[in-house]
C-alpha positions, 0 to 999 in steps of 0.5 A: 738615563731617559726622563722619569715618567709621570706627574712631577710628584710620581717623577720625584717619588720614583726618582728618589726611590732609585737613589734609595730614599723613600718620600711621602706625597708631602715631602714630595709636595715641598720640594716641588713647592721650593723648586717652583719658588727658586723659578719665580725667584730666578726670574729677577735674581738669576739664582741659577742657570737652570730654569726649566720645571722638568730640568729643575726636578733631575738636575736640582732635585733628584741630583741634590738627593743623591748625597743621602746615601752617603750623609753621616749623622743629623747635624750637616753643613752646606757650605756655600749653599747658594740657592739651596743646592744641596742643603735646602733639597736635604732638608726638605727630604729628610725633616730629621736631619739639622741643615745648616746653610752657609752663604755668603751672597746676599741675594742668595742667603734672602733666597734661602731665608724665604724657601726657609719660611715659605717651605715652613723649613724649622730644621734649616738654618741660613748664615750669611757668611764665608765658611771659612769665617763661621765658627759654630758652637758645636761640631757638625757630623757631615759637611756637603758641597756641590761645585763650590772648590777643588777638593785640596781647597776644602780640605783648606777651607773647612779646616777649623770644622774638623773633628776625628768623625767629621764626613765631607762630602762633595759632588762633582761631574767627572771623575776629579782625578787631577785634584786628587793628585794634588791631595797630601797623602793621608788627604788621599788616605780619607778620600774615596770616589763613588760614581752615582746615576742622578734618575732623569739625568745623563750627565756624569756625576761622583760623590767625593767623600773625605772621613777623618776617621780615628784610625787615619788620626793614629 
């Protein structure tokens, strides 16, 4: 798909209207101002591979965005943020939702800490921690993760998370038909795949989701 025309504000407003997300001027305006903080931030830390201002828009911005279709209730998890990708953007879009963001990288969890107050986040919450080692005092509806492990590894990793309405999200480029295989069978039962186009950006992508719904517990 070509660029999304326009100011960075029309890009983001029109990008995420394709993806099914209506923005205000002002949520539009935070995530810019986030996207520019990660720069300035990437300039020292190397927080992330890309650094371009237009490229930060489809391939951090509109490609965080385009889990809200999928998204299970206000409670989320992002387990291993990193800079924020996708829980911070969820966030920032989305002020009626709780994110949680679990990393356990230093550098990155003071990133996430600082585009938490710059951004005035007060529905994000940063735990510098493995999320295999986080133990929450109450059940989170969805779980999202992009790029952090195979599938067969999250179900592993988030184990101790689960619950009979839990939704696990995760984002991937092509479809992962290998890790899949390597799925138990009721793991394939909950698992569904749903190619999705990121506005601006030509690359592949799939949004795998795992529900541990009732009936699959039956």
């Amino acid at each position: 798909m070509g660029r999304v025309p326009g100011s960075p504000v029309t890009q983001l407003a029109q990008g995420a209207r394709q993806i099914g997300l209506e923005l205000s001027q002002a949520s539009c305006e935070r995530l810019l101002d986030y996207a520019a903080l990660l720069r300035r931030w990437n300039q020292v830390h190397n927080l992330t591979t890309v650094d371009d201002t237009s490229k930060m828009l489809t391939h951090h911005l509109l490609d965080s965005l385009s889990i809200a279709p999928f998204v299970s209730g206000d409670r989320c998890l992002d387990i291993g943020s990193g800079a924020g990708l996708p829980g911070m953007v969820m966030a920032l879009a989305q002020p009626q939702q709780q994110w949680t963001l679990v990393e356990s990288r230093a550098k990155k969890a003071s990133f996430l800490r600082e585009a938490k107050a710059r951004c005035n986040a007060k529905n994000v919450t940063v735990i510098a921690a493995r999320v295999e080692d986080y133990r929450p005092p109450t059940n989170f509806d969805t779980l999202a993760s992009r790029a952090v492990s195979t599938l067969a590894d999250l179900f592993k990793l988030t184990g101790h998370l689960h619950h009979p309405q839990i939704r696990l999200i995760t984002m991937k480029g092509v479809y992962p038909k290998d890790e899949l295989k390597v799925l138990t069978p009721s793991q394939q039962d909950m698992t569904q795949v749903f190619p999705v186009e990121v506005p601006g950006l030509g690359a592949r992508r799939h949004i795998v989701v795992m529900q541990e719904a009732l009936e699959i517990q039956s």
